[in-house]
N, CA, C and O atoms as CSV, one atom per row, in Angstrom:
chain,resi,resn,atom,element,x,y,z
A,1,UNK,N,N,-63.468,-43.826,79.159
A,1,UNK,CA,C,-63.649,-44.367,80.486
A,1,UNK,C,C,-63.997,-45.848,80.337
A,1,UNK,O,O,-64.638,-46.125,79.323
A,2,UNK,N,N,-63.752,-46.648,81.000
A,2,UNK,CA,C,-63.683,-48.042,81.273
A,2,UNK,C,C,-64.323,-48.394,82.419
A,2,UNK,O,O,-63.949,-47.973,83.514
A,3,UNK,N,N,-65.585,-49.388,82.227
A,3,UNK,CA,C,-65.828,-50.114,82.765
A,3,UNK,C,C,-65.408,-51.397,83.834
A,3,UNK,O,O,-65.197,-52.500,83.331
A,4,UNK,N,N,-65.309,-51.245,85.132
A,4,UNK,CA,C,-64.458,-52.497,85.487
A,4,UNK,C,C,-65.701,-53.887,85.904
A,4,UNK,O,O,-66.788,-53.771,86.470
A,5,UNK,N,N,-65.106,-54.989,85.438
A,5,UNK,CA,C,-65.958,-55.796,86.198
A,5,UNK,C,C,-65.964,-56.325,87.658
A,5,UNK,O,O,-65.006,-56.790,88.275
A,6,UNK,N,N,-67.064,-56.180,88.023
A,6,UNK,CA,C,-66.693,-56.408,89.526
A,6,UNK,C,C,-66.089,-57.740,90.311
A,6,UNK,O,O,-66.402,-58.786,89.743
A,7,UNK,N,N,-65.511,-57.859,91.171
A,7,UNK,CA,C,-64.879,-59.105,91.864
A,7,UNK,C,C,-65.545,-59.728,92.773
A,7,UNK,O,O,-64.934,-60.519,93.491
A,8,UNK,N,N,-67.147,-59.490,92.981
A,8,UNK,CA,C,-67.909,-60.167,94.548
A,8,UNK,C,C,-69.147,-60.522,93.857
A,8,UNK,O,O,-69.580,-60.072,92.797
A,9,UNK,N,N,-69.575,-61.286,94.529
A,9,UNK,CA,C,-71.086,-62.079,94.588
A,9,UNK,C,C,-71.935,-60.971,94.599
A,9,UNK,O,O,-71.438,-60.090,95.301
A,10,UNK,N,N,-73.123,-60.609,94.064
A,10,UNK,CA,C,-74.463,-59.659,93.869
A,10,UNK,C,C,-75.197,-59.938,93.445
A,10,UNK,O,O,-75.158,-60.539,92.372
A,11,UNK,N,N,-76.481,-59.580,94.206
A,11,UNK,CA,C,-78.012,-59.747,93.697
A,11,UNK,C,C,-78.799,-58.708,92.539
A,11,UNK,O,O,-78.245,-57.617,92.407
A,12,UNK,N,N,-79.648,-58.872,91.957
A,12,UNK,CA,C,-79.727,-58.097,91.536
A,12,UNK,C,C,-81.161,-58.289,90.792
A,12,UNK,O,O,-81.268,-59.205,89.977
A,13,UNK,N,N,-82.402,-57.326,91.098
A,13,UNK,CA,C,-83.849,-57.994,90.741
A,13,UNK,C,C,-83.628,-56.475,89.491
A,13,UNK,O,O,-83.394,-55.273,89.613
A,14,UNK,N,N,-83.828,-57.269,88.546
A,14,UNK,CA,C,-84.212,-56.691,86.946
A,14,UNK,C,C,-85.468,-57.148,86.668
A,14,UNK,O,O,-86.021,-58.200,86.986
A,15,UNK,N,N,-85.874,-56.126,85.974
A,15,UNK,CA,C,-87.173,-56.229,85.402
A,15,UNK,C,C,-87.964,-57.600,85.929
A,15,UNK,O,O,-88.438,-58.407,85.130
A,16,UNK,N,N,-88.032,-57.731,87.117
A,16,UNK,CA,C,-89.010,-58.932,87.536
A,16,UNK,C,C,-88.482,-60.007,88.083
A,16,UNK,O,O,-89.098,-60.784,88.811
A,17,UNK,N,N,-87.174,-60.114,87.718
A,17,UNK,CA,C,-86.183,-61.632,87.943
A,17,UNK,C,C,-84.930,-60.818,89.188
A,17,UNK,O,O,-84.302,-59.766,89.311
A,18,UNK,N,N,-85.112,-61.976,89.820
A,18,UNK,CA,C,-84.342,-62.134,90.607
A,18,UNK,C,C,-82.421,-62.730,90.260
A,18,UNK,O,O,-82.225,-63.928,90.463
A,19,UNK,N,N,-81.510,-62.099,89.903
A,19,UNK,CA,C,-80.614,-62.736,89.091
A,19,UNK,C,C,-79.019,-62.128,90.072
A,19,UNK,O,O,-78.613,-61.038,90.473
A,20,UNK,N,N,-78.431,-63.836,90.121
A,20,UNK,CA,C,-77.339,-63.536,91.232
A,20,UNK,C,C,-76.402,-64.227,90.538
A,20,UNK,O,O,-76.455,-65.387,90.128
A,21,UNK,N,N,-75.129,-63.034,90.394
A,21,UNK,CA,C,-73.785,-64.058,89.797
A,21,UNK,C,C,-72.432,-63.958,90.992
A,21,UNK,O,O,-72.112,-63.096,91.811
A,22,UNK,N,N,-72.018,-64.926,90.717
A,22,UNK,CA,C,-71.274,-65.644,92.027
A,22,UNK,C,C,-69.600,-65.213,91.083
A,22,UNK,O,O,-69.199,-66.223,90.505
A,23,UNK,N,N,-68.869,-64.257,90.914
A,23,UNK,CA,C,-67.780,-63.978,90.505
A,23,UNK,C,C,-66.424,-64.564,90.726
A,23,UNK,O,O,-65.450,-64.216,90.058
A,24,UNK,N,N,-66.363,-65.765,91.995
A,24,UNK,CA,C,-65.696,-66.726,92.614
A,24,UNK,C,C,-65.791,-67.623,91.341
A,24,UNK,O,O,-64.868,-68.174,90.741
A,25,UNK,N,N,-67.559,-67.643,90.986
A,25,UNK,CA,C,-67.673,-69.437,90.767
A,25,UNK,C,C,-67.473,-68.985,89.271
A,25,UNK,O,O,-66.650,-69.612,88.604
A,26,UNK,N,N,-68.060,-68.104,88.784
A,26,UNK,CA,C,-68.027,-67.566,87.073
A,26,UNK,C,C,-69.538,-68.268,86.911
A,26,UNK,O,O,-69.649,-69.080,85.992
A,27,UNK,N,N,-70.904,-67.961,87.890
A,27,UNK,CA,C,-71.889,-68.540,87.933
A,27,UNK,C,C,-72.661,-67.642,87.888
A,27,UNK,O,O,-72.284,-66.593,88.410
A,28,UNK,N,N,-74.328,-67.686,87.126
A,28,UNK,CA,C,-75.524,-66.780,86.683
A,28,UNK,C,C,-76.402,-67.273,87.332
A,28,UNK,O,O,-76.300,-68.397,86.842
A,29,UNK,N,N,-77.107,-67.359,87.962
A,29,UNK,CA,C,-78.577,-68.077,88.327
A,29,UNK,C,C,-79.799,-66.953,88.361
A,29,UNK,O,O,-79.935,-66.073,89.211
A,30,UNK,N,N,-80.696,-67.226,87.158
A,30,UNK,CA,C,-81.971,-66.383,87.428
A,30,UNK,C,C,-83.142,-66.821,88.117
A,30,UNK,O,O,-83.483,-67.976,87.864
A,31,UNK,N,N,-83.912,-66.112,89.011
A,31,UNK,CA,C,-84.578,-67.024,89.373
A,31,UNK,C,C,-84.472,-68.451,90.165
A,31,UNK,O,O,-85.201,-69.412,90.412
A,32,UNK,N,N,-83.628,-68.180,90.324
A,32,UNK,CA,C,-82.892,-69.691,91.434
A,32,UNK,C,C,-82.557,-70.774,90.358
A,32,UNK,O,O,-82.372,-71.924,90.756
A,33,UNK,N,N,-82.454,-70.460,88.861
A,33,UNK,CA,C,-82.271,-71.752,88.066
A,33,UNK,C,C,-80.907,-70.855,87.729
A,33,UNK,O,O,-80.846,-69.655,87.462
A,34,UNK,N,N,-79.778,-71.883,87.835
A,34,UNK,CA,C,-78.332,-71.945,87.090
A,34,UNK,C,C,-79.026,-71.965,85.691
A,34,UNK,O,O,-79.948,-72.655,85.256
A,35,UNK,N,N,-78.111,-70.763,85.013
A,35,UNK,CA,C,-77.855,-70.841,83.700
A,35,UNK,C,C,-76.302,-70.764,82.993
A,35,UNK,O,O,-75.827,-69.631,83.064
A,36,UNK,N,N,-75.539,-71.648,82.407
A,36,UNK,CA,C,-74.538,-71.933,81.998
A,36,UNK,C,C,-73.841,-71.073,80.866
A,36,UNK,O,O,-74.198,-71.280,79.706
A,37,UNK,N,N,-72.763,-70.018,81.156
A,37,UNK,CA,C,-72.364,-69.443,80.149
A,37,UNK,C,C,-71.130,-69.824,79.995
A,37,UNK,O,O,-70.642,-70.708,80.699
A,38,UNK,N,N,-70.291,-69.036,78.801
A,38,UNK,CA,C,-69.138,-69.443,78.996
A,38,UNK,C,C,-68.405,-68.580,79.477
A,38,UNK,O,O,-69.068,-67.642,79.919
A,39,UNK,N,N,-66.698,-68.393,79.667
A,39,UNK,CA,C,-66.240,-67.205,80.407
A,39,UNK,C,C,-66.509,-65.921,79.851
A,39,UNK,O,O,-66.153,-64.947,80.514
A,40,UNK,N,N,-67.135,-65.720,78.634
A,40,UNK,CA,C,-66.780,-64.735,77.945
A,40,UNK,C,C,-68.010,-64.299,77.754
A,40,UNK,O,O,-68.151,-63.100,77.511
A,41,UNK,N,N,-69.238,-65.213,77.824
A,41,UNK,CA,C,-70.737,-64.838,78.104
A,41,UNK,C,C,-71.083,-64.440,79.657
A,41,UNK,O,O,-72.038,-63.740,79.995
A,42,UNK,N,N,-70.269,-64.934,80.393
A,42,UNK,CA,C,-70.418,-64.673,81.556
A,42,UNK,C,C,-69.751,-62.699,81.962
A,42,UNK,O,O,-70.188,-62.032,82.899
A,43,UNK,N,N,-68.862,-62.298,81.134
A,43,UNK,CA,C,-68.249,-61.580,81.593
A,43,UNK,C,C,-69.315,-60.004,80.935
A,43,UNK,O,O,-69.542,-58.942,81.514
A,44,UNK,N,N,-69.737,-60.464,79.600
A,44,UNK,CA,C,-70.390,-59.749,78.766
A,44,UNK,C,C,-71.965,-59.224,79.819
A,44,UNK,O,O,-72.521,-58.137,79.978
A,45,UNK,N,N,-72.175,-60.316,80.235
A,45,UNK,CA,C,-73.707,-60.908,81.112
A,45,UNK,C,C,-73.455,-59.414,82.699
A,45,UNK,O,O,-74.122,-58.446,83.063
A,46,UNK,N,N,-72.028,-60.112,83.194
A,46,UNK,CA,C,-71.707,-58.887,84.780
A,46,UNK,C,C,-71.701,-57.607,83.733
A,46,UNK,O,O,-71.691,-56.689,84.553
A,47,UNK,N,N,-71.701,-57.040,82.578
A,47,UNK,CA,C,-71.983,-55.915,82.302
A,47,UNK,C,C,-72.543,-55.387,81.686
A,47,UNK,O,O,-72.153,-54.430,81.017
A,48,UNK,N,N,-73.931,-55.966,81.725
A,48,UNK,CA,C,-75.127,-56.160,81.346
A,48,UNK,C,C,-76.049,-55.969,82.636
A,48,UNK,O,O,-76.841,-55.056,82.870
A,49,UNK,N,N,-75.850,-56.659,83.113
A,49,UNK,CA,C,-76.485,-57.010,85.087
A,49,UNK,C,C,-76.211,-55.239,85.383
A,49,UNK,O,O,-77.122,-54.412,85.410
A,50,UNK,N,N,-74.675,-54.915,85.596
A,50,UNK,CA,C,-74.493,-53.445,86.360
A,50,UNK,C,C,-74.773,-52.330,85.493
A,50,UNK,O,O,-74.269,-51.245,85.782
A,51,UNK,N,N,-75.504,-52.438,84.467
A,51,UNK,CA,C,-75.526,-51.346,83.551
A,51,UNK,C,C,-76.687,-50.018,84.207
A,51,UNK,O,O,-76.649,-48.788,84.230
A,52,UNK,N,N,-77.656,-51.066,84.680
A,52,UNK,CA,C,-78.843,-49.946,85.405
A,52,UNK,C,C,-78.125,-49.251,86.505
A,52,UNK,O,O,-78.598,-48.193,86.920
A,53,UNK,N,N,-77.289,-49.620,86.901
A,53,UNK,CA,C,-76.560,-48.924,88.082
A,53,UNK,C,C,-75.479,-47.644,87.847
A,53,UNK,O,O,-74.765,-47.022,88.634
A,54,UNK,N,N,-75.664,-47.563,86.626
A,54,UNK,CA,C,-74.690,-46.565,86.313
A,54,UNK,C,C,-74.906,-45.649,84.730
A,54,UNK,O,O,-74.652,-44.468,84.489
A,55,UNK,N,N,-75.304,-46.413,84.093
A,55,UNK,CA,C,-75.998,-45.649,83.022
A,55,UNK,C,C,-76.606,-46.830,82.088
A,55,UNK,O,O,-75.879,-47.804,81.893
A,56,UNK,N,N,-77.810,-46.802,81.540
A,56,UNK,CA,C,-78.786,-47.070,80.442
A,56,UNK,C,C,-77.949,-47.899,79.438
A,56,UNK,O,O,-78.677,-48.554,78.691
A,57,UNK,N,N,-76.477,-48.074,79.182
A,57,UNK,CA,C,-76.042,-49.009,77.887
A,57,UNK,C,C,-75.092,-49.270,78.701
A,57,UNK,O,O,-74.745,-48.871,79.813
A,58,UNK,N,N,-74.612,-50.261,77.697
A,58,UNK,CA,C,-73.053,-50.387,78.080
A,58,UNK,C,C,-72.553,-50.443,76.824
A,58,UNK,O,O,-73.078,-51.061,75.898
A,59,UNK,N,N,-71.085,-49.521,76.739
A,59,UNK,CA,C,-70.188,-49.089,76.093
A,59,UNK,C,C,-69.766,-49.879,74.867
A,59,UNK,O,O,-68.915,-50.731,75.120
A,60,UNK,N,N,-70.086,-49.818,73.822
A,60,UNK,CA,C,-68.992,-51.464,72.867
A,60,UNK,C,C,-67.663,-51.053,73.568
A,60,UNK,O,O,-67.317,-52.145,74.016
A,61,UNK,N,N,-66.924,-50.372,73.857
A,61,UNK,CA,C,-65.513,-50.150,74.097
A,61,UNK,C,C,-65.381,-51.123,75.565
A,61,UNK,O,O,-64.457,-51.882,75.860
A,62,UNK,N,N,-66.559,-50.836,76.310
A,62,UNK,CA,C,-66.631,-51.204,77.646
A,62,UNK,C,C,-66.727,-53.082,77.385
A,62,UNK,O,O,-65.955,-53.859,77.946
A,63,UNK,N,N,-67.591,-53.418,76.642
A,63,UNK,CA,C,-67.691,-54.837,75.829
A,63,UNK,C,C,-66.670,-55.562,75.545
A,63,UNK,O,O,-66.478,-56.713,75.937
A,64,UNK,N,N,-65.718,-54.682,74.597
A,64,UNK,CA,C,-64.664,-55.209,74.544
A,64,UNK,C,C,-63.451,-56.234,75.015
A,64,UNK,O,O,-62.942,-57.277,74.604
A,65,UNK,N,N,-63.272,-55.211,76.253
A,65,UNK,CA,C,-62.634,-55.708,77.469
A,65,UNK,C,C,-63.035,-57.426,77.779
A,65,UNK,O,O,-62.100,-58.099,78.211
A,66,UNK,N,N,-64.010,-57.939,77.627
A,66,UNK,CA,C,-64.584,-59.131,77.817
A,66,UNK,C,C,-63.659,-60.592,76.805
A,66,UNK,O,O,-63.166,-61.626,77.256
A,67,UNK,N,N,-63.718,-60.161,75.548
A,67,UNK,CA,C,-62.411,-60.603,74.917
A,67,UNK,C,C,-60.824,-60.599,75.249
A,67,UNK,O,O,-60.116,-59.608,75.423
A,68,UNK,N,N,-60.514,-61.730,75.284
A,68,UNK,CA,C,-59.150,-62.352,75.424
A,68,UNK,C,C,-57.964,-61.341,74.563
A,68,UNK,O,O,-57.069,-60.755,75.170
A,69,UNK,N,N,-58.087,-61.288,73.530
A,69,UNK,CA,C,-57.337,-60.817,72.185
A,69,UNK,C,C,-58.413,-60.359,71.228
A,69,UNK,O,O,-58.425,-60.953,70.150
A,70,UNK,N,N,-59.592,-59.130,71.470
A,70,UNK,CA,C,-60.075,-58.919,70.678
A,70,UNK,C,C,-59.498,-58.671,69.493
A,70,UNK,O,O,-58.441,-58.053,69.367
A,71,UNK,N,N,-60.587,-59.436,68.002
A,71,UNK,CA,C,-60.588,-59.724,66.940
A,71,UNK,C,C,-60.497,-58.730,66.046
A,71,UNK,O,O,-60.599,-57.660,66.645
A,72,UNK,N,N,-60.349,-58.578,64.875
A,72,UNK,CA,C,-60.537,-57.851,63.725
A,72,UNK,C,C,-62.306,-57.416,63.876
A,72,UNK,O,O,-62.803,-56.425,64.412
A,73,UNK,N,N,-62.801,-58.278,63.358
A,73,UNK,CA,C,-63.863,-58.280,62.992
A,73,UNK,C,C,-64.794,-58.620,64.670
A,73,UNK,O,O,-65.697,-59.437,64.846
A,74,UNK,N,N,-64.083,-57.542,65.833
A,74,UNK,CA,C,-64.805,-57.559,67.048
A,74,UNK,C,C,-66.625,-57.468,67.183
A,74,UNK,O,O,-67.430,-57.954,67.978
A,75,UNK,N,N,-66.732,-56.698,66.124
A,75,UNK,CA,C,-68.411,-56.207,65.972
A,75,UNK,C,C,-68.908,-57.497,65.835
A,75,UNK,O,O,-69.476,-57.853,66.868
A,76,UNK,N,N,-68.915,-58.731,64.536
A,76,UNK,CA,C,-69.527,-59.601,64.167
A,76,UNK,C,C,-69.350,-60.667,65.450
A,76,UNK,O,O,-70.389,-61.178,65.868
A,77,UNK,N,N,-68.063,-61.034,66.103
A,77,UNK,CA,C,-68.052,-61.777,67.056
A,77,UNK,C,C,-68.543,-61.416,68.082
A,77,UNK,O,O,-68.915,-62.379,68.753
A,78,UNK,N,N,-68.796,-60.102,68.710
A,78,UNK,CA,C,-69.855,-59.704,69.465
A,78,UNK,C,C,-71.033,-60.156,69.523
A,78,UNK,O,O,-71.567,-60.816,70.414
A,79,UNK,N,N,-71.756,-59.487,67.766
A,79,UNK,CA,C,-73.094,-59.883,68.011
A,79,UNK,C,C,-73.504,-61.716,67.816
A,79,UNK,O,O,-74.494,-62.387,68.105
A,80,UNK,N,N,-72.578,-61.930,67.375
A,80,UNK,CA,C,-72.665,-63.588,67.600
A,80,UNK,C,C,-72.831,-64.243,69.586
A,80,UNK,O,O,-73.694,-65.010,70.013
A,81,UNK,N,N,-71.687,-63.591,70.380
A,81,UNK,CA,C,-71.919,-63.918,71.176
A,81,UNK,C,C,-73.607,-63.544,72.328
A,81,UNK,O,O,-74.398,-64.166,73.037
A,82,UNK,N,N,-73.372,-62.255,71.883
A,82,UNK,CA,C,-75.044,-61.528,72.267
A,82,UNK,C,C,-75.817,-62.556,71.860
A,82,UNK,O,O,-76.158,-63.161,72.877
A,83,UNK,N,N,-76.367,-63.178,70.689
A,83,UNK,CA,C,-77.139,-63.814,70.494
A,83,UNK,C,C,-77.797,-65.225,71.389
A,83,UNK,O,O,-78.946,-65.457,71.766
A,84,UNK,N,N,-76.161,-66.230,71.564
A,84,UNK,CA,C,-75.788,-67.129,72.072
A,84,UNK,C,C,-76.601,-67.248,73.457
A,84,UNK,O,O,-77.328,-68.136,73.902
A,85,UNK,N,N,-76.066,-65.625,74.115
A,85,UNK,CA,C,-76.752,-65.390,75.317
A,85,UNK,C,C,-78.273,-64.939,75.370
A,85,UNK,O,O,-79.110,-65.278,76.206
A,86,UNK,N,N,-78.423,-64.154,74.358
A,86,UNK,CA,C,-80.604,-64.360,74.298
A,86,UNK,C,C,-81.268,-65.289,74.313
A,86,UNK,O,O,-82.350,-65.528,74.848
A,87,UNK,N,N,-80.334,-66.085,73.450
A,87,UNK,CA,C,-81.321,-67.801,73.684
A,87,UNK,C,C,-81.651,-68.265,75.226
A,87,UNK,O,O,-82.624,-68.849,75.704
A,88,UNK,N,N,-80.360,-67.731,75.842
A,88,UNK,CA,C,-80.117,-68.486,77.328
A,88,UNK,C,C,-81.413,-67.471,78.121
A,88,UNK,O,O,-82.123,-67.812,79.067
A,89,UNK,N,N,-81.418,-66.542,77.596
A,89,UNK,CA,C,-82.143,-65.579,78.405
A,89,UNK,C,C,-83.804,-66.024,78.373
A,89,UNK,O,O,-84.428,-66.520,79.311
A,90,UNK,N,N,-84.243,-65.745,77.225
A,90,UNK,CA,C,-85.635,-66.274,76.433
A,90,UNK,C,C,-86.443,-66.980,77.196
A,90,UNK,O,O,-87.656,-66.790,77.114
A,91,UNK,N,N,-85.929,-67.898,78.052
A,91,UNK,CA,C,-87.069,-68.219,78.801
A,91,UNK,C,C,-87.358,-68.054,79.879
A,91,UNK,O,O,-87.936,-68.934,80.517
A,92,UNK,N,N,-86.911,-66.404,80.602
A,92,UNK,CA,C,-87.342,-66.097,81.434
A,92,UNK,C,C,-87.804,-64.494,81.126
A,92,UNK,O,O,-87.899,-63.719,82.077
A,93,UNK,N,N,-88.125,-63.976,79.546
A,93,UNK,CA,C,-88.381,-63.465,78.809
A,93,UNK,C,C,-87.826,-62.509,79.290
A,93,UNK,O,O,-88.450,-61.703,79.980
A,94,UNK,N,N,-86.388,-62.375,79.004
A,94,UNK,CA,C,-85.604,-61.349,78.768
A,94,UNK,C,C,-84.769,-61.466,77.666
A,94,UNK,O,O,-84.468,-62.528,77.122
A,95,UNK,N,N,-84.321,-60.120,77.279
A,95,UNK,CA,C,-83.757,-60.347,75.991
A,95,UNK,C,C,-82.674,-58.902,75.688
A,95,UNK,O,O,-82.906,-58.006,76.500
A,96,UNK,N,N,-81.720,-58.611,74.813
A,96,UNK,CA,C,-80.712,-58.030,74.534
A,96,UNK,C,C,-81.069,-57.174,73.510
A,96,UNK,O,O,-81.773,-57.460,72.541
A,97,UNK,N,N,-80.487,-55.974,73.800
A,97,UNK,CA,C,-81.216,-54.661,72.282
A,97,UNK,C,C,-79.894,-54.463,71.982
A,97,UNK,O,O,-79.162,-54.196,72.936
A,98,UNK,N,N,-79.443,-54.525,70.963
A,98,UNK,CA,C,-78.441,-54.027,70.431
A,98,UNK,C,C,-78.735,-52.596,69.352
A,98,UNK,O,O,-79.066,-52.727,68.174
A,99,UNK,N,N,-78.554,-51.386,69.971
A,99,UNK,CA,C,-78.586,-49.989,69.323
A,99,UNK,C,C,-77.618,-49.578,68.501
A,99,UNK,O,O,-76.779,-48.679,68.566
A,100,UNK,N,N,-77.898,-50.428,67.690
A,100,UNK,CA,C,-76.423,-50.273,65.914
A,100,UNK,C,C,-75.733,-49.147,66.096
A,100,UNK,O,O,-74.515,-49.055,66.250
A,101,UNK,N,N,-76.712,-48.085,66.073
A,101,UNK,CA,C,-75.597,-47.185,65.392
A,101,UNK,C,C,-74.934,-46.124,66.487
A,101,UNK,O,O,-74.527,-44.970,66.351
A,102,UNK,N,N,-75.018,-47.218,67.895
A,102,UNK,CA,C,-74.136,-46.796,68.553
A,102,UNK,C,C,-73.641,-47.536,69.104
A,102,UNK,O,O,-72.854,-47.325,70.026
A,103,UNK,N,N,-73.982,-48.601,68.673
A,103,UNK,CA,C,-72.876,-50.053,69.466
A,103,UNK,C,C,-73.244,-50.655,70.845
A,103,UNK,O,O,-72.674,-51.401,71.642
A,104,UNK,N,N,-74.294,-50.095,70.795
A,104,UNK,CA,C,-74.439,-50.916,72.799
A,104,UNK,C,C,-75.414,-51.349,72.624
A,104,UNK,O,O,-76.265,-51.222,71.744
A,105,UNK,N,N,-75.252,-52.352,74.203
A,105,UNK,CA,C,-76.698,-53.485,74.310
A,105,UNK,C,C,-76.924,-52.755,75.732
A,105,UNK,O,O,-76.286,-51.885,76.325
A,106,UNK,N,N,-78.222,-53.549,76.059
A,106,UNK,CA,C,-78.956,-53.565,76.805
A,106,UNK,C,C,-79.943,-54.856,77.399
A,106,UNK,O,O,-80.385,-55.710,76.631
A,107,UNK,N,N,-80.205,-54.866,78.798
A,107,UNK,CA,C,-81.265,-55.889,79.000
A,107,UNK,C,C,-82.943,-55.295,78.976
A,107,UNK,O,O,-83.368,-54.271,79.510
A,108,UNK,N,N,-83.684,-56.294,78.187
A,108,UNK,CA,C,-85.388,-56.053,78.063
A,108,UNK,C,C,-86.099,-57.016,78.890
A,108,UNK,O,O,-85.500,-57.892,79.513
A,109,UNK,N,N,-87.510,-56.861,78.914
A,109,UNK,CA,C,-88.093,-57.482,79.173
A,109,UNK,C,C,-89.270,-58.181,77.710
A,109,UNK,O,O,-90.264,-57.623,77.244
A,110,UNK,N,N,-88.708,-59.443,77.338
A,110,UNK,CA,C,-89.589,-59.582,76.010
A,110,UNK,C,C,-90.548,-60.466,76.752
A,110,UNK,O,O,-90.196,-61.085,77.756
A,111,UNK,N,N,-92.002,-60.537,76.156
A,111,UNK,CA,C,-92.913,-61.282,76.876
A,111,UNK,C,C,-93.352,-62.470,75.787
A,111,UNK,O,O,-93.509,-62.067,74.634
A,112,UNK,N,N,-93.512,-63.528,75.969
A,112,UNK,CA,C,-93.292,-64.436,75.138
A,112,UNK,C,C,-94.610,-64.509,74.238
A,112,UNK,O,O,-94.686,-65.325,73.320
């Protein structure tokens, strides 16, 4: 089963933060501060955001989809991009679990 990403503007209060992406603009704002991803952090991010809405992880298969021409070596460029996006996250102390040995992430609440 496949994940679709959605096509409309949504709010969405996670663990404490207030966080709205604009699917027109390819835009994140937590907390009323724009945070800058790229298309492919952004796309990873909308299925991350809808994950509480439907089940507890999201899928690596479901992940996937977020890539252009996923890679050989999809796993390592994954968790490279995951990372990219914790930094962005971090200072509104949230953060990304990646559950190895089943391939999915998740959003936390890390407290600094």
């Amino acid at each position: 089963m496949s994940f679709s990403l959605p096509a409309f503007s949504s709010m969405h209060q996670i663990l404490g933060h207030t966080i709205e992406d604009s699917a027109d603009k390819h835009t994140i704002t937590i907390d009323g501060r724009f945070v800058n991803f790229s298309r492919t952090e952004y796309q990873l991010m909308i299925l991350l955001l809808h994950v509480e809405q439907s089940k507890p992880f999201v899928l690596f298969a479901d992940l996937r989809q977020c890539f252009r021409q996923p890679p050989d070596n999809l796993r390592c460029l994954l968790s490279r991009r995951m990372n990219y996006i914790r930094e962005k996250l971090w200072p509104f102390e949230l953060d990304i679990v990646n559950v190895r040995d089943q391939g999915y992430y998740t959003l936390i609440h890390k407290p600094m």
